[in-house]
C-alpha positions in Angstrom: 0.0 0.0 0.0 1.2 3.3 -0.6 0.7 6.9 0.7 1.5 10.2 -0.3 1.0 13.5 1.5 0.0 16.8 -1.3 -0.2 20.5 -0.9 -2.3 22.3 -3.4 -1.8 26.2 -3.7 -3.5 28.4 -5.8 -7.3 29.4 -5.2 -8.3 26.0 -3.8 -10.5 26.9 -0.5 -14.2 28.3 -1.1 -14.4 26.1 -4.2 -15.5 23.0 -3.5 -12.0 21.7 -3.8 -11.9 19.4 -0.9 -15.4 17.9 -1.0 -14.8 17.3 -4.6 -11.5 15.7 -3.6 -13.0 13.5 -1.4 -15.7 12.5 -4.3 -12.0 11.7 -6.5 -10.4 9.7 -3.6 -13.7 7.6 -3.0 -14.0 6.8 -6.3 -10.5 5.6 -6.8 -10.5 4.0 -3.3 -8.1 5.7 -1.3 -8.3 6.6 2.2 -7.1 10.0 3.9 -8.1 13.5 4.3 -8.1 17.3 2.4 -7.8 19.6 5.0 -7.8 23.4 4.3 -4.9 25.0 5.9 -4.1 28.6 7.5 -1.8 30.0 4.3 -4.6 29.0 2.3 -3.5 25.7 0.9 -5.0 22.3 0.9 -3.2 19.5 2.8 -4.8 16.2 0.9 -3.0 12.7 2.4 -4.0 9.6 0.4 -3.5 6.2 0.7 -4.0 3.5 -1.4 -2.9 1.8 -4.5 -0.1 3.8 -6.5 -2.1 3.8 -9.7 -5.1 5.1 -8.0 -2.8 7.8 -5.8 -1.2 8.8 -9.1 -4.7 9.1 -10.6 -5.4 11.7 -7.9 -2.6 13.6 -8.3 -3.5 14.0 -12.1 -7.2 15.5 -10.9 -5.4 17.6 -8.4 -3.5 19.5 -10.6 -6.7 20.4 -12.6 -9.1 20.6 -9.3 -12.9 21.0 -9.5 -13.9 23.8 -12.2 -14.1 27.1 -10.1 -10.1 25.9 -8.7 -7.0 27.6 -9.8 -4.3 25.3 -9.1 -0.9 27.1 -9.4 1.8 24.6 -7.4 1.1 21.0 -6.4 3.6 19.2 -4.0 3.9 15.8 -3.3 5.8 13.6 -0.8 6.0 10.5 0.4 4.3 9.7 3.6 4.2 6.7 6.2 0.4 5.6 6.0 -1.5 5.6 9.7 -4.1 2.7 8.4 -6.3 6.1 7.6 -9.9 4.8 6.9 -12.2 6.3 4.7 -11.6 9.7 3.6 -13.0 13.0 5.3 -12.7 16.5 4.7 -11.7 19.5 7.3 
């Protein structure tokens, strides 16, 4: 199983961006969270299969229509046994 820990700048909070994150993850089957942070990012840990973690960091450079995404950051993280994914 693998996990991977993502900050999303850009204009990514007041859009819908984690909800519809969580509607990506579900779909592809991963567990974690999207949190909206203080400096305005979004903290999104997944974890899963690689192919379906990869899959999500292909929507997350995109994000929901009304997102701007202008950096996306990924590193590795050491999975907790997350279950389900929730929002923040």
């Amino acid at each position: 199983m693998a996990a991977a820990r993502f900050l999303v700048s850009g204009r990514v909070q007041g859009v819908f961006f984690r909800a519809s994150t969580r509607e990506q993850a579900q779909r592809l089957g991963l567990s974690g969270h999207a949190l909206n942070l203080d400096d305005g990012r979004v903290e999104v840990l997944a974890q899963g299969e690689e192919a379906a973690i990869e899959a999500l960091a292909s929507w997350l450079r995109k994000g929901p229509p009304m997102a701007r995404v202008d950096w996306l950051e990924r590193t590795d993280w050491e999975g907790q046994g997350a279950s389900g994914f929730v929002i923040g």
